[in-house]
N, C-alpha and C positions, 0 to 999 in steps of 0.2 A: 495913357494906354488906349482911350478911344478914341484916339487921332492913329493910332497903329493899325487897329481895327476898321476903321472906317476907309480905309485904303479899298478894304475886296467887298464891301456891301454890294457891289453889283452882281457877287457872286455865292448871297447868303443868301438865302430864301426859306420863308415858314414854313412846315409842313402842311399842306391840305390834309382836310378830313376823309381820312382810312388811308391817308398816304403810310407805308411801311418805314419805321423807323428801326433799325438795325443797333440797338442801343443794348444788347444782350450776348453776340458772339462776332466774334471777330470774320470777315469775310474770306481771309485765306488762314486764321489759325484756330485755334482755339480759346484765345484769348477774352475774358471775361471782367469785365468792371472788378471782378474779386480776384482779377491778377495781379500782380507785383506791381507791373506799370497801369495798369487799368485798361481802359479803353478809348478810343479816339472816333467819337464820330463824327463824319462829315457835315460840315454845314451849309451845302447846297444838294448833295444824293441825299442825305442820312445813310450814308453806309458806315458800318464801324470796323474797326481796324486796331489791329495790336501795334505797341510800336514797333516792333520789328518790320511791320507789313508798311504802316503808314507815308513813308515816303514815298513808296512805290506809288500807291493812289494819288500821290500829289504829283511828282514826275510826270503823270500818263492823262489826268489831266488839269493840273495849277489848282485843284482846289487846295485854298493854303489852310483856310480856317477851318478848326475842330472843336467840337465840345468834348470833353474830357470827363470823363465820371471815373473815379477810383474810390471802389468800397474797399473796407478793413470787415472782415469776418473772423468775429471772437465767438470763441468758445465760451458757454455760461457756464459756472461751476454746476454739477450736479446735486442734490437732495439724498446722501447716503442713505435716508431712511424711506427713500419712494423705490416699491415694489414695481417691478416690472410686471405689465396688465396681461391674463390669456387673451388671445385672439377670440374677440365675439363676430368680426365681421369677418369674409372671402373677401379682402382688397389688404393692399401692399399703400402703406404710407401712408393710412389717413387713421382716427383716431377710431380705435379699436376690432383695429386691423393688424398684418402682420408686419413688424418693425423691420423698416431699413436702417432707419440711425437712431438708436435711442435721443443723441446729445442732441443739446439744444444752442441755440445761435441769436446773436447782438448782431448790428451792424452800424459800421459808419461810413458815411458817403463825403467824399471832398469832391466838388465839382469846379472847374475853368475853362478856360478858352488857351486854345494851343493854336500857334500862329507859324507854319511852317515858311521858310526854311531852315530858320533862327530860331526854331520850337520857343518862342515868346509865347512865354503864359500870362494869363490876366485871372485873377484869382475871383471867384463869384460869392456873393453877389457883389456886381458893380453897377449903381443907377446910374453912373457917369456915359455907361456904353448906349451908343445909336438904339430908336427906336426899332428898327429892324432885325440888329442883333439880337434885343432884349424878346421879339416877338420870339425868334426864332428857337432862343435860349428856351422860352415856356413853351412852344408847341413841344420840343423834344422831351420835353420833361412829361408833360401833362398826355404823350403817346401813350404811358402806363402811369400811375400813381404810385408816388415814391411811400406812401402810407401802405399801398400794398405789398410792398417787399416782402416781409416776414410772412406775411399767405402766401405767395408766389414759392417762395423757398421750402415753405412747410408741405406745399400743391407737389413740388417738383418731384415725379419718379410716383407721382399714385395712381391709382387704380380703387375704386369701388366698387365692387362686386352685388351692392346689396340694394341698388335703383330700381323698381320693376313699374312699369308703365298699366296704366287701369286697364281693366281687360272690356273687350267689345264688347260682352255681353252681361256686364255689371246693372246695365240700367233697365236692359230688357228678359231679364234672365226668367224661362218660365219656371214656377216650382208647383208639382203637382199637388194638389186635396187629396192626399190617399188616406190620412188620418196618421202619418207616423210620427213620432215624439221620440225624441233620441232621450236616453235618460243621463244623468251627470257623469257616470260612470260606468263599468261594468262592462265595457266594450268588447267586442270580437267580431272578427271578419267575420261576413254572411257564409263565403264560401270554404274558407278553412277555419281553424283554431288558431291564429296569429291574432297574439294581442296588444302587438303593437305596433309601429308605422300605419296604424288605420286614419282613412280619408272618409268625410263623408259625402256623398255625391251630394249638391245642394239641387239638384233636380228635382229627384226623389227622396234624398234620405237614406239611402243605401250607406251604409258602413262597411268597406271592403280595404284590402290591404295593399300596399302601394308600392313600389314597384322592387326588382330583387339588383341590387349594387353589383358595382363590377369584382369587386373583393368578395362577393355572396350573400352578405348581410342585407337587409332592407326584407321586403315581403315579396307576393306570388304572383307579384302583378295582376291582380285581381279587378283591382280597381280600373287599370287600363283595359282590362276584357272588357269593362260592364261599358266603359265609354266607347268602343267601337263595337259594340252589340244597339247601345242606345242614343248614343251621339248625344249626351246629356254633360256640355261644357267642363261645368266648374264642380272641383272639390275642395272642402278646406281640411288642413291633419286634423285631427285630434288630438289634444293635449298640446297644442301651442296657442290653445283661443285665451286669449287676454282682452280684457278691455280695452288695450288698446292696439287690438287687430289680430292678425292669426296668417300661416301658411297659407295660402290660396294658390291651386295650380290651376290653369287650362288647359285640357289636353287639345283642342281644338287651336289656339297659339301657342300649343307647345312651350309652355314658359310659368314660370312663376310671376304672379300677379295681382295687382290691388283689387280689391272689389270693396268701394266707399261704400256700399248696403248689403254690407257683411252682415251688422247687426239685427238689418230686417229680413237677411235669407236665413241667417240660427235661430229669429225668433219663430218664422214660420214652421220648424221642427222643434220647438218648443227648449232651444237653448236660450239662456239670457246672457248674453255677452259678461254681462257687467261683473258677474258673480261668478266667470270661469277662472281657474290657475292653472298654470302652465304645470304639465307633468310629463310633455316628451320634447325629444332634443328636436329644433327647429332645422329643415333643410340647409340650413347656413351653417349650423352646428355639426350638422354629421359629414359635410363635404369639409371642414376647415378638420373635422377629426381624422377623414381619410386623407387628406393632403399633407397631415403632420406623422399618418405613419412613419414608424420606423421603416428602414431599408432606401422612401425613397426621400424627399423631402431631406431629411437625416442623413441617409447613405450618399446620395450623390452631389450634398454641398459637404461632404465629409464633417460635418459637425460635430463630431466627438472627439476631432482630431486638435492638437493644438498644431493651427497650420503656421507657418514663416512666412508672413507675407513679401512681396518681394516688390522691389523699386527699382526705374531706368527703364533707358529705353528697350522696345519689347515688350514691358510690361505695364504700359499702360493701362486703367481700365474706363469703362465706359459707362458713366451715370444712365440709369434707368427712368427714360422719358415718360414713361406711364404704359407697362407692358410691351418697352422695347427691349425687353429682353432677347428674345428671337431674333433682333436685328445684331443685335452684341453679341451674341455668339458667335455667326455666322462671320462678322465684321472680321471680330480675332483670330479665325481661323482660315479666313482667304490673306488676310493682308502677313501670313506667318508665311509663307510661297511666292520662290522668286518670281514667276510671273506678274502677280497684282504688284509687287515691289517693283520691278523691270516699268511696269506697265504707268504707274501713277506716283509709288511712292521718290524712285529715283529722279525724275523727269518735274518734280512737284513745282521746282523754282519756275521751269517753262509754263507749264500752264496755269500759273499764278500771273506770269507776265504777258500773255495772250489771253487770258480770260477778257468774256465780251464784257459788256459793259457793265449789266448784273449779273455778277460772278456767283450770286444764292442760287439763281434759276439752270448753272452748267451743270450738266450730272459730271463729266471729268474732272473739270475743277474741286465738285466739292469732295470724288472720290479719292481726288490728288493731298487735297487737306485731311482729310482722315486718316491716309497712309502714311501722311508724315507726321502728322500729333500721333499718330502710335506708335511709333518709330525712333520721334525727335528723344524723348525724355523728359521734354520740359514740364509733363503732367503730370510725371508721375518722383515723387520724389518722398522719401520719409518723413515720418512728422518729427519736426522737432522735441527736442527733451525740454524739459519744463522744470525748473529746482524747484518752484510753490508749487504743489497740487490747489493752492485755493484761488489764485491768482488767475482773471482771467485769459485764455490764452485765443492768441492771434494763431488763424487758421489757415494758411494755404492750400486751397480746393487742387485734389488731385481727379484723374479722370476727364473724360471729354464726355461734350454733350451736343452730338449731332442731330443738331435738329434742321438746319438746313438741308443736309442730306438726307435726313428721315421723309421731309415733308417734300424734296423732289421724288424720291422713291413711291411714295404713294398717292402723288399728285393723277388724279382723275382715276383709282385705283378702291374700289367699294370699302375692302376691306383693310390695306394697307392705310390706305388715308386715317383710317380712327385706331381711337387706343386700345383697342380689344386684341385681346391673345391672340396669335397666328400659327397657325401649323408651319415650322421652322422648313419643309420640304417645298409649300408652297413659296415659304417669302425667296427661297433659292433659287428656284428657276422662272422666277418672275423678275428677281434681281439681275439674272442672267439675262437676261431679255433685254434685259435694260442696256447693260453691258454694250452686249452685241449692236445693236441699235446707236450706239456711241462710239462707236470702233472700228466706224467703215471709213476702207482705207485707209486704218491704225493696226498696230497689233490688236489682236486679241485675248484679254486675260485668261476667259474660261477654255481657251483652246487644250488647255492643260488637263481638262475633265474631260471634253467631248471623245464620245468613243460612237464606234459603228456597229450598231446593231444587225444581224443577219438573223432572218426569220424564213424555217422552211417547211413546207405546207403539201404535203403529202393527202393526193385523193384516194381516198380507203377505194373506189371500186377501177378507177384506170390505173393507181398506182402513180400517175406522172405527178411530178410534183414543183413547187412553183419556189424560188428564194428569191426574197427582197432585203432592202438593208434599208436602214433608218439612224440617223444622228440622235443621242443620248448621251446625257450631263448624267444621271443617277442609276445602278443597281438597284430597283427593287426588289427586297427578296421576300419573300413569303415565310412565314411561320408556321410549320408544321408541327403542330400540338401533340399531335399521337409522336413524335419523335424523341420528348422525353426522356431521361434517363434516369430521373428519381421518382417514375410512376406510384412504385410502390409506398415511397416515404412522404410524397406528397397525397395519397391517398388516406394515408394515417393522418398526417395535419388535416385535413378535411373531414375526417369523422370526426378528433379530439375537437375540432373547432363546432363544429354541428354538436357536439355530444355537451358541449359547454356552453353554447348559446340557448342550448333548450332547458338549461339549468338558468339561467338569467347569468350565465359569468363571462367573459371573454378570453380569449386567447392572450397572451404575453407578445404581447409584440418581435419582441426580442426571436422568439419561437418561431415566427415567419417562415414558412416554406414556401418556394418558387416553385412550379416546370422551369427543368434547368435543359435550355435546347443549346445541342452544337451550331455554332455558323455554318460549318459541312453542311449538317441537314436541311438550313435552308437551300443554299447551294444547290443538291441534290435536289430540292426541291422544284426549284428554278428551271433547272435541265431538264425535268422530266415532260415528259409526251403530254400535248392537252387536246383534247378533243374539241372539234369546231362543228357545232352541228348547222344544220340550214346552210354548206358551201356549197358556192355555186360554183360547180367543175365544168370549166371551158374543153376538157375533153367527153366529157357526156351529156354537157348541154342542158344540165339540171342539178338540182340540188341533191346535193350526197351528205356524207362527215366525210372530215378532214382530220390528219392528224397533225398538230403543229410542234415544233422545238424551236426554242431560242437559243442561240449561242452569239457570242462578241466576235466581230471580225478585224477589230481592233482593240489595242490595252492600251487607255491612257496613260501618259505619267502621272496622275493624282486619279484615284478611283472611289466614286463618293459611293456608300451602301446605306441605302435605307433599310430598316428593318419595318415592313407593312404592322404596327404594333396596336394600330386604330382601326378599330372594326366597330360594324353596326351590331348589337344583339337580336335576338329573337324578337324581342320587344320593338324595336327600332330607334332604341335609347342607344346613342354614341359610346364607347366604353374602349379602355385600354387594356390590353393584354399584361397584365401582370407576372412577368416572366424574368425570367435569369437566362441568359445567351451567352455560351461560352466560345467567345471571341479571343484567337490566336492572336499576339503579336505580327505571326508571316503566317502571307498565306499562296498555295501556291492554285492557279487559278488556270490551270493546264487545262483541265476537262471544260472550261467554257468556251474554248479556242473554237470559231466555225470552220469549215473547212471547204465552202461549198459545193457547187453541182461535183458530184460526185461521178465515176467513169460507170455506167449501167446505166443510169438516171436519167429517164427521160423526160422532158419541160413539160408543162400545162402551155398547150396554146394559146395566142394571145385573142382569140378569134372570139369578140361576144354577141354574137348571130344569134338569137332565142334569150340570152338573157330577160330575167323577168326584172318586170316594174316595181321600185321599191313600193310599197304603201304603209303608211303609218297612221295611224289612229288619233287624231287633232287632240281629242278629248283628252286621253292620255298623256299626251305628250306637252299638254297646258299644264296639267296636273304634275308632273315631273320637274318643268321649266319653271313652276312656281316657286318648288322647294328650295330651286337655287342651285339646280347642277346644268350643265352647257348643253343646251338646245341640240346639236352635233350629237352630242355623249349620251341624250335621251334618245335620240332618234335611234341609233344603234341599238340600244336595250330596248325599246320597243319591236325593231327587225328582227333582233335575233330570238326576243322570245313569243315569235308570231303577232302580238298584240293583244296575248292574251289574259291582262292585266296589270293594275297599278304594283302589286306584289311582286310578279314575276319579275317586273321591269325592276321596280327597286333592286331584288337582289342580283341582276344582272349589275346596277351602276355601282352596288356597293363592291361586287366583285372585280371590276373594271378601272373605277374613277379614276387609279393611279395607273391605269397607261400611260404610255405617252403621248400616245395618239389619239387620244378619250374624247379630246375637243376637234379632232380633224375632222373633217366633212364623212358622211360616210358614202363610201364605192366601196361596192360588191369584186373581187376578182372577175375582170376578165372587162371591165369596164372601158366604155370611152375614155381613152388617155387626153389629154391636152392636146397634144399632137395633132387630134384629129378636128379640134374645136373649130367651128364658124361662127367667125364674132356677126351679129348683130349690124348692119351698115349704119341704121337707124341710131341704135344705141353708143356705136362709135362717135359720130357725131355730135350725139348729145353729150357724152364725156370730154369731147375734145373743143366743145364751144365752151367749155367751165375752164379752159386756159391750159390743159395738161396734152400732152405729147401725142399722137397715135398707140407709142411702146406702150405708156404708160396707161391706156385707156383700155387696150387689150390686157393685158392682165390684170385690171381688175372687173372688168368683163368676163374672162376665164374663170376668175376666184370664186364670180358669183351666177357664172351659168347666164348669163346675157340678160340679167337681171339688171335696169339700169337702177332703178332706186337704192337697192341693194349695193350694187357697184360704185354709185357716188358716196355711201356710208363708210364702204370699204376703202377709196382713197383716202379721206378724212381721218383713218383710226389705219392708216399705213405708211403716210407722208416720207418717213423715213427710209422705207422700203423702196419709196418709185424715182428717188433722187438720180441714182445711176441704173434704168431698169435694165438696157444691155449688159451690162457689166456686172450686174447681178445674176444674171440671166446665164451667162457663159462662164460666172466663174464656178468652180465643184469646190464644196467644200475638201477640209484637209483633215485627216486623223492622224496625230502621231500613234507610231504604236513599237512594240517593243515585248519585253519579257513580258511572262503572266506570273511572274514572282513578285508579293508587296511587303510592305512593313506596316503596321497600323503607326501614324502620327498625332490623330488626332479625333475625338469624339464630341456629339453634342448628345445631353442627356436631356431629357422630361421629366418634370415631378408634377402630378394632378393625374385628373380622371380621366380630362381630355384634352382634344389642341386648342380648346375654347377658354382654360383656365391652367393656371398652373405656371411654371416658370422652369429657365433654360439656363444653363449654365455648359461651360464646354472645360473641357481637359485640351493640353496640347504639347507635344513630347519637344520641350526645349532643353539643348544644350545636354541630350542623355539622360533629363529628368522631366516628369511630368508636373505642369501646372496648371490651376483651376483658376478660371477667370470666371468670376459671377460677376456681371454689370463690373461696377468700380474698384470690385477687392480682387485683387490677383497676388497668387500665393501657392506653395510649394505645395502639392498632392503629397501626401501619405497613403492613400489608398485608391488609385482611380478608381473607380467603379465602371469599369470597361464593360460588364457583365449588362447594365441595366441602359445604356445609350438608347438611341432611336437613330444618332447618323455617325457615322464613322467614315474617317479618310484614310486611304491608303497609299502611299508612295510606293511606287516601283524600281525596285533593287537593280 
């Protein structure tokens, strides 16, 4: 056997150190060491391969020899008499958190060498094999530690909620001599009679109440007054101080946080750590108590239901990467439409066989593998019957785990790149980006959502009025609260609920009352007149109000609806709208039709002679840019509310952030168009001495107003954009469009407080019944919960 093998040693090679060993998913399937056939990785790339794929890699280029790993994953018998634990922690998958798979898992691994074309194996270990094999054999091994499997496996699909980093002002925190001594007990807010959720400011000493939840419970936010009156950091609850440690928030990092000289800022008010007990529920406890309400958590993974799960192709599901859930929703419900099938999954053989050389780094490629492991079947299959229940049983892993696609999707991407929850609106038209970016001159999948926006801009004192149209993937609708129709009976659950918490009892869950809103009324709402104040009227040469209406100038075949269900509070604590939306199967979507320039209607001239100078406020707009919203989308909210404050502007961006246009540059109406731009000669040159075209040097010159530093940034983070810049340049985008009648197909729902936590799960109308896909388990709907969604698709009749 090492006379066979020593044949391609000029073709094996070790892996250097941090070189990528591909020894966990197969490059064009799904395929995993805990597959049937196992896995095949290369012994000169390290790329790994199913067999079904493995020849192709050999074919394309003569690498013969593979290392073969194939594990057996057994089921352990279970412990009849082990209770299943409450949730103590906010994380999924890790110990005392919330359960993905109770069962527990053995493994065994057979490893060889696979010798194509005559698939010659050599069974391991062999000391008789060449020293260079043998190196090769340990570097791929020693990529990960085979000791570490069972933590890998037990790691895979978690999340931990309960990490918080020391806070900045732990070492230097002032605490004033005022003489105050907190006593053991007997607590109540300085400013109301709440006795409980009390903080006490470690400043001062202050004991006040902490903040009011999105469900209504918590306290009067008292505590957040007394810190932007005093700007006095840190508090810690009351009634979670332990020995060993306690609740600590910053309001100054916004965050929940360690302070290691906890014990000497309570002893300074005269607590002793040492000698405290816990007597209130700790921040972690009351957000896992609101995340395990009935309605959502319960209502929309249908949990009381005994669901059928279902197997085959179609219904594959998708293992949970560590808060990739948002990505598995969306995944399930683009690749359920013939377009993304037309597009990737049909075609997958072709671009498995043109894939470049690392086929992990193609975003088509990997989107091509995705579509067809959803697709194939081969993931999803029933679990065998078992005659011994004590006997241990051999596991066949169902479900895919894209993690190559994951980790292109959020490659140089702040948020997308880590495991943290994502707001499922964002990861979609980021994904789309991605798309488009990948599809020039290709079809394009999301062609099938893009619709045409008509926006028209009526001056309240000339009357002439202005229409523009703009490209859009999503409907966002708005929620109109006062639209309501169980005003009344939801006013009664809010006294019963207030009339029993003041009693120390709680509500019944069960008893949950919504505002239950029509879709109509958003609709309605959408349509209606907004007023634009500070427009600048090209026929009066100064600033007026405007009145605006949006209407669609085109109806895709697929129509995505957001419901806006994330708002800021008073406070400026994030919070979800806890509501019931009572969404039609059809809807018929005639009154959003635009119509434009109307026969009476006279244009806004294009003429911006007197236009004023924008100015914005540095201070401000650093201040804004900090928080983490788009420089572009601050500058706006600074314009429109004169710059008359950090406040103002916030409630501008919070009203705003979901435009579409929120990150686009901001131009005032009546502004210098493109058309009229004179590039820079200086700055041309200097673009054009970095190797890029004339074309290509002016529009990104244009983009940045003849800024060159700016402009050289902007080639660099557009490369894909300036490849054909005529040809981009000249072509007009396309809208299909058609009837304004739809049918709901499919919805993604929210369970948590916000799009920072919580989990996603989607419904999807196959075959004339609806099925839930959560991550891995897909299975027959008894009850969608259409009512509580966040995005809905519509297909056009």
């Amino acid at each position: 056997m090492a006379a066979t093998v020593s044949a391609f040693l000029s073709k094996i090679r070790v892996p250097s150190s941090g070189e990528k060993v591909y020894k966990d998913e197969c490059m064009f399937s799904f395929d995993t060491p805990e597959s049937p056939d196992g896995l095949y990785v290369c012994m000169n790339t390290f790329f790994g391969f199913g067999k079904k794929q493995v020849e192709r890699h050999y074919k394309k280029t003569q690498n013969a020899v593979f290392f073969h790993i194939q594990r057996v994953k057994k089921e352990v018998p279970s412990d009849p008499a082990e209770k299943k634990s409450k949730p103590t922690k906010l994380a999924i998958g890790v110990e005392g958190g919330f359960d993905t798979d109770e069962k527990k898992y053995e493994y065994e691994e057979n490893i060889s060498i696979v010798i194509l074309p005559e698939w010659t194996v050599i069974p391991l270990p062999d000391h008789t094999l060449p020293l260079q094999v043998q190196l090769s054999i340990a570097g791929i091994q020693s990529s990960q530690s085979a000791s570490k499997l069972s933590d890998a496996a037990a790691l895979a699909g978690t999340w931990d909620g309960e990490k918080r980093q020391v806070s900045k002002h732990a070492e230097v925190l002032q605490q004033l001599d005022n003489g105050r001594k907190i006593p053991p007990n007997g607590w109540k807010c300085a400013r109301c009679d709440l006795t409980q959720n009390l903080w006490v400011n470690l400043t001062d000493g202050t004991i006040l109440c902490g903040r009011r939840f999105f469900d209504g419970s918590g306290g009067n936010n008292h505590a957040v007054d007394h810190y932007n009156e005093t700007h006095y950091p840190l508090a810690v609850k009351l009634g979670t101080i332990t020995p060993s440690g306690a609740d600590v928030y910053s309001y100054d990092e916004d965050d929940m946080v360690e302070d290691p000289q906890l014990p000497r800022h309570l002893a300074h008010f005269g607590i002793n750590i040492a000698s405290m007990e816990k007597t209130d529920k700790t921040m972690l406890e009351l957000e896992i108590d609101l995340n395990q309400k009935i309605g959502e958590w319960d209502v929309i993974q249908e949990s009381g239901s005994q669901l059928t799960p279902l197997y085959g192709p179609g219904y594959t599901g998708m293992v949970n990467l560590g808060n990739s859930c948002y990505m598995n929703s969306v995944m399930q419900v683009l690749f359920t439409l013939p377009d993304f099938k037309k597009r990737y999954t049909d075609p997958a053989e072709n671009f498995f066989d043109n894939a470049p050389a690392d086929p992990s780094s193609d975003f088509n490629t990997q989107m091509a593998k995705l579509g067809h492991g959803l697709q194939c079947g081969d993931y999803s299959h029933s679990p065998p019957e078992q005659s011994n229940d004590d006997e241990t049983k051999h596991v066949v892993p169902n479900g895919l785990r894209p993690h190559m696609l994951k980790t292109l999707i959020g490659h140089g991407h702040p948020e997308f790149s880590t495991k943290k929850q994502q707001d499922v609106q964002e990861f979609i038209l980021h994904l789309f980006s991605l798309i488009q970016r990948n599809s020039r001159g290709s079809v394009n999948a999301t062609d099938c959502f893009k619709f045409q926006v008509e926006e028209r801009l009526e001056c309240q004192v000339s009357k002439k009025v202005k229409y523009s149209k703009r490209e859009d993937f999503m409907l966002a609708l708005p929620i109109p609260m006062e639209a309501a129709v169980n005003k009344d009976e939801f006013a009664a659950y809010e006294a019963k609920k207030k009339l029993l918490e003041e009693q120390g009892l709680k509500v019944d869950p069960k008893d949950l009352i919504r505002p239950r809103i029509p879709l109509l009324e958003c609709l309605k709402t959408f349509t209606s007149m907004e007023e634009v104040s500070d427009f600048y009227s090209t026929a009066i040469q100064t600033k007026t109000t405007a009145l605006k209406t949006t209407r669609l100038a085109t109806f895709p075949d697929y129509l995505l609806i957001q419901l806006k269900k994330f708002t800021i509070g008073a406070d400026w604590v994030p919070k979800k709208l806890d509501i019931s939306v009572d969404v039609p199967d059809q809807l018929d979507l005639s009154m959003l039709r635009g119509q434009g320039l109307q026969p009476g209607e006279d244009e806004l001239p294009d003429d911006a002679t007197g236009q004023p100078e924008i100015t914005i406020d540095e201070g401000l707009l650093s201040q804004l840019v900090e928080m983490g919203f788009a420089p572009e989308g601050c500058k706006k909210a600074l314009y429109h509310t004169k710059n008359s404050g950090i406040e103002a502007a916030m409630n501008w961006v919070m009203e705003h952030m979901e435009d579409p246009d929120f990150s686009d540059p901001l131009v005032l109406p009546g502004a210098r168009k493109h058309d009229d731009f004179c590039v820079s000669e200086e700055g041309l040159s200097m673009i054009m001495s970095m190797g890029f075209t004339a074309e290509q040097a002016v529009k990104a010159l244009k983009a940045t107003d003849n800024n060159v530093e700016r402009a050289a940034d902007w080639i660099f983070s557009h490369v894909d954009e300036l490849m054909d810049t005529d040809a981009t340049e000249q072509a007009q985008p396309e809208f299909r469009d058609g009837s304004e009648k739809y049918k709901l197909i499919a919805f993604i729902s929210h369970m948590g407080t916000s799009t920072m936590v919580g989990h996603y799960v989607c419904h999807i109308l196959k075959e004339g019944r609806w099925v839930i896909y959560n991550d891995e388990k897909v299975a027959l709907s008894e009850h969608p919960p259409k009512d509580l969604a966040y995005l809905y698709v519509y297909q056009r009749l």
